[in-house]
N, C-alpha and C positions, 0 to 999 in steps of 0.2 A: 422631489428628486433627492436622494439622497447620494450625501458627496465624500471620498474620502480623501482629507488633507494631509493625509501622514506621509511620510519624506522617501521617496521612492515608487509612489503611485499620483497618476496622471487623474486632474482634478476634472469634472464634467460629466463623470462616469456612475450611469443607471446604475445602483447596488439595492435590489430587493430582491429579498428571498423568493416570490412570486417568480420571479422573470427566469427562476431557473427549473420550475415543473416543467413535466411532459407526462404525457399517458401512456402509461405501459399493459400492453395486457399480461396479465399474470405468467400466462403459459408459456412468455418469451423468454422467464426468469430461469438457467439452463440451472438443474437440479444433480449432473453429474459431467463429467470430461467428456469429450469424444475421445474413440478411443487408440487415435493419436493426435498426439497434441499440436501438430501442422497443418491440420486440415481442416480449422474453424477456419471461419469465413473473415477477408481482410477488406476492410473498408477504407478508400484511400482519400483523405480529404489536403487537397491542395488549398494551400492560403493564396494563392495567386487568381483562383480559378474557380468558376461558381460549380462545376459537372463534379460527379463524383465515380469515383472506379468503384470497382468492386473484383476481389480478387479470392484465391483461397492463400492462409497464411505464406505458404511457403517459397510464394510468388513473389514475399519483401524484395527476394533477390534482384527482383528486376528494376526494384527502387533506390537499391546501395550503388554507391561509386566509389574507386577507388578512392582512398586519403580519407573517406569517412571515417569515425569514431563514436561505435557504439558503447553506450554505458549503462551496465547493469547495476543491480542490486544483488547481492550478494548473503542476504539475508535470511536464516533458515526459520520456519516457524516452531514453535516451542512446543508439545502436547500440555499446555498449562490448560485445559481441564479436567479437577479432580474429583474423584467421588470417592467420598470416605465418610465415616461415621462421626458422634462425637463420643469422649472417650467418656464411660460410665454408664450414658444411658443408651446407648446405639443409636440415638438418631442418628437421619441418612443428613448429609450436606454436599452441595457441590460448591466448590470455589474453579471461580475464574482469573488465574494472574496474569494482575495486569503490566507491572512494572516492578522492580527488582530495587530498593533501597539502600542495599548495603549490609553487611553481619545475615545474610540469611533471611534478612524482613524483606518481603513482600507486600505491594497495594495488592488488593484484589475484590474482588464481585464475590457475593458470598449467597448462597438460596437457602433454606428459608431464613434471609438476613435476621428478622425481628427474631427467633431462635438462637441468633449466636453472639453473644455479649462478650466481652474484653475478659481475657480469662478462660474461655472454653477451650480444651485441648479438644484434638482432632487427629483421629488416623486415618493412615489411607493404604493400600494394598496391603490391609492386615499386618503391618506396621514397619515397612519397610520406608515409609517416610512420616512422620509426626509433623503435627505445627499447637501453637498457640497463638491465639488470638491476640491479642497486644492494647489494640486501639481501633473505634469506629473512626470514618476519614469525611470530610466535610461534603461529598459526593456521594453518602453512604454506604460508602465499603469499608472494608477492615482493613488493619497491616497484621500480618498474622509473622511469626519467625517460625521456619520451617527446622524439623531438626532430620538426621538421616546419616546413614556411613557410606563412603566413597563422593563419588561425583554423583552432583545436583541435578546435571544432566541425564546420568546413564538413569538414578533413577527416576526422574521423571519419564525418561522413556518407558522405561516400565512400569510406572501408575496409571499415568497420565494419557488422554486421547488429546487430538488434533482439537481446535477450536473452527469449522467452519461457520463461515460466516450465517448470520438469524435467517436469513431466505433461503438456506438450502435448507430444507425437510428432508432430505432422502440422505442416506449412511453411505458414508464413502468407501469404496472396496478399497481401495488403495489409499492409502495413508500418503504415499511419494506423491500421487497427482495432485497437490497441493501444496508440494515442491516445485519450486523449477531446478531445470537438470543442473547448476551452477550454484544450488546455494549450498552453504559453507558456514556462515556465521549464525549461531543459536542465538533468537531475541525476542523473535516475533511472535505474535500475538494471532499475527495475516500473515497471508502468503502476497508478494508483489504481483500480483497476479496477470499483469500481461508481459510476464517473462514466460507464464507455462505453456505456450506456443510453442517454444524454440523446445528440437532436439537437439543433441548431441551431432548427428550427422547437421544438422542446418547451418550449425554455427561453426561447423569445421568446412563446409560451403561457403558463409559469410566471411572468414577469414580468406579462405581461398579467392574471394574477388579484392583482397587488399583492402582490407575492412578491418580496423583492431578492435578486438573489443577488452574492454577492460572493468573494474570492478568498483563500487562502492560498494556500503553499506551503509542503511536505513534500518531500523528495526521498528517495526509497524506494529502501533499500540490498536485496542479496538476502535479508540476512537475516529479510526477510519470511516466504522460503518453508522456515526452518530449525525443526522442531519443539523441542518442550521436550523435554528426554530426560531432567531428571530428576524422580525421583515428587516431592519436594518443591517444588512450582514458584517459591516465594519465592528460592530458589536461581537460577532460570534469569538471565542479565544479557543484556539486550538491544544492539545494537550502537549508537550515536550517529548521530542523525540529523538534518542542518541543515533548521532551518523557516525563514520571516519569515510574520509578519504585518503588511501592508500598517497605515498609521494610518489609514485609514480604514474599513480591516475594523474593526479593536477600535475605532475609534468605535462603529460599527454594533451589532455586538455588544454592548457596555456600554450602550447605549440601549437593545437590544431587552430586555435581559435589565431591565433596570429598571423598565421598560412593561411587564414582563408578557408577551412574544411570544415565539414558541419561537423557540430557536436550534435549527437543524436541517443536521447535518453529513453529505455526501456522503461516507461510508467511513471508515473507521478508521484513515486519514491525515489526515485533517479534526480527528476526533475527538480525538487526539493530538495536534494540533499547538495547536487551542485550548485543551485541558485542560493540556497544557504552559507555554502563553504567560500561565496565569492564578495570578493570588495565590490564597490560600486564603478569600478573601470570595468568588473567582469573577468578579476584574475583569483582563479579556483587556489587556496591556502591547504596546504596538506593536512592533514590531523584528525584529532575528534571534537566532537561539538555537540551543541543542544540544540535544536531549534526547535522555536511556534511558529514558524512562516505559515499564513494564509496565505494566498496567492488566488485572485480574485480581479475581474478586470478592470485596467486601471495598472496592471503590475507591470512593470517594465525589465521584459528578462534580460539577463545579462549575459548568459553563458549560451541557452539549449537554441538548438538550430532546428529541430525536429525533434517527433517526440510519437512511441509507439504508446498505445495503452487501450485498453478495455471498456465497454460501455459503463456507466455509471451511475449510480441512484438519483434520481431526482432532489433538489437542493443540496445536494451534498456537497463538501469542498471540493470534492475530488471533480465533479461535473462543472463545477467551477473556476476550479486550473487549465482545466479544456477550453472551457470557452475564456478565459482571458489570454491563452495560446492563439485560438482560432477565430476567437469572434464569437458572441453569445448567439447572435442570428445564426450564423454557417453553423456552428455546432448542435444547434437544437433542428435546422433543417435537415441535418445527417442522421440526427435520431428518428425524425420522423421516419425517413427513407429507410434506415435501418428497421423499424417499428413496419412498416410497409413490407418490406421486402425479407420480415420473418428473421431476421437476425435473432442471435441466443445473447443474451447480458448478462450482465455482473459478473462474479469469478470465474465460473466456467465457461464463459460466452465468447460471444466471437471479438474479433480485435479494431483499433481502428488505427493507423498510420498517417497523421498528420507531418506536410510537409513544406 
């Protein structure tokens, strides 16, 4: 048995990688949207209660009560994949970025790595953005410094595609459906992905039952999609991840939770970024921050009351946030039923609302 002592997780607690597989068949893995984003399938798992509902998304409503306090992410994803030449000899390259340094330097994922050495110029949409290669990084990426006129943004818009995630194989018509209708802040890597349920009409529904909902921001690195690889998982280190909490979310929040009202977090960027932002009383600090929170069970949440989000890859952290929410048993019997009863997973997939 393996145990973790560290200061804020409950000693006694099974942590192997093992205990967190499941069998997926392939064809459950959903390869594009439905083509509205409320009408995937809502799976309702109650912690009080062994039965499980099953609903369609748009149904939450019949789960919200007044005084609750919904919390988004707020986070838009970046088109940081690029495909450009290198400058002299035209080989092709694509770079993946991952994270933003500071002066323009980028980490980033680079193909055909062993091809691109510290020093190699690089263009990209025929030279409306340049980089130089800098330095290989101890995970064998590069930091490359990009060069370009106007804003980083606009033109990465225009070099640059969406990065979905390694199991989708099929090209996304829509570039927004791996938006949700609310993001706002350019960072990400991923999309929060069980916010892309929610319409515009749902959440002007949601407010309408006396529901607030309000904003953070997570910007979601790949390492989302990187399993744990080893059995001991108190071992695994997560990579850093910039949040802010708005002050008038942790108002919100610090009142709700004092009244008595569930704090209720869209996804497991939600979830993290307010159990990051809080002391050990469970009082949400306004600002920006870094965090490597794992959260694995054993954790002891401080703030989230409830918690919507999406099916999950096997050992992942993120299937492991769930289950130390829900319980590793209840959560892996939901996947079964879910796996049974033909549900869609991972980013395009159907949803699950634990309560």
């Amino acid at each position: 048995m393996l145990l973790k002592k560290q200061k804020g997780f409950r000693k006694g607690v099974l942590l192997r990688r093992s205990d967190f597989e499941y069998v997926l068949p392939p064809e459950l893995i959903a390869q594009e949207p439905l083509p509205r984003r409320d009408e995937s399938r809502l799976l309702v798992v109650r912690r009080d209660r062994e039965e499980f509902e099953h609903r369609i998304f748009r149904d939450i409503l019949e789960y919200l009560v007044p005084g609750d306090l919904l919390v988004v992410n707020e986070t838009k994803v970046l088109p940081v994949r690029l495909f450009g030449v290198k400058e002299g000899t035209g080989g092709r390259v694509e770079l993946l970025l991952l994270r933003a340094g500071g002066n323009d330097v980028w980490e980033v994922l680079v193909r055909p790595g062993r091809r691109v050495a510290p020093g190699t110029r690089l263009v990209f949409g025929e030279g409306l953005l340049r980089g130089e290669v800098l330095s290989r990084t101890e995970a064998g990426g590069r930091t490359v410094r990009f060069f370009y006129e106007g804003s980083f943004e606009e033109v990465l818009q225009r070099v640059g595609e969406v990065p979905l995630p390694p199991y989708v194989k099929k090209k996304l018509a829509s570039p927004e459906r791996y938006q949700t209708v609310y993001a706002k802040e350019p960072g990400s890597a991923a999309a929060p992905t069980a916010g892309l349920h929610f319409t515009p009409e749902l959440l002007t529904a949601v407010r309408g039952r006396g529901v607030a909902v309000v904003p953070v921001v997570l910007h979601i690195g790949l390492d989302t999609f990187r399993p744990v690889r080893v059995e001991d998982i108190t071992l695994h280190r997560m990579h850093r991840e910039e949040y802010l909490v708005p002050g008038e979310t942790a108002e919100a929040v610090n009142r709700a939770r004092d009244e008595g009202r569930r704090v209720i977090a869209v996804g497991t960027t939600a979830v993290r970024c307010l159990e990051a932002a809080a002391d050990e009383k469970g009082k949400v600090a306004a600002g920006a921050g870094a965090t490597e929170l794992f959260i694995y069970p054993g954790y002891r949440f401080k703030v989230v009351d409830a918690m919507l989000t999406n099916f999950h890859l096997p050992c992942s952290t993120l299937l492991m946030l769930v289950a130390a929410f829900a319980g590793r048993e209840k959560v892996l019997r939901a996947y079964g039923e879910a796996v049974r009863l033909r549900y869609r997973f991972f980013s395009f997939g159907d949803a699950m609302l634990i309560i």
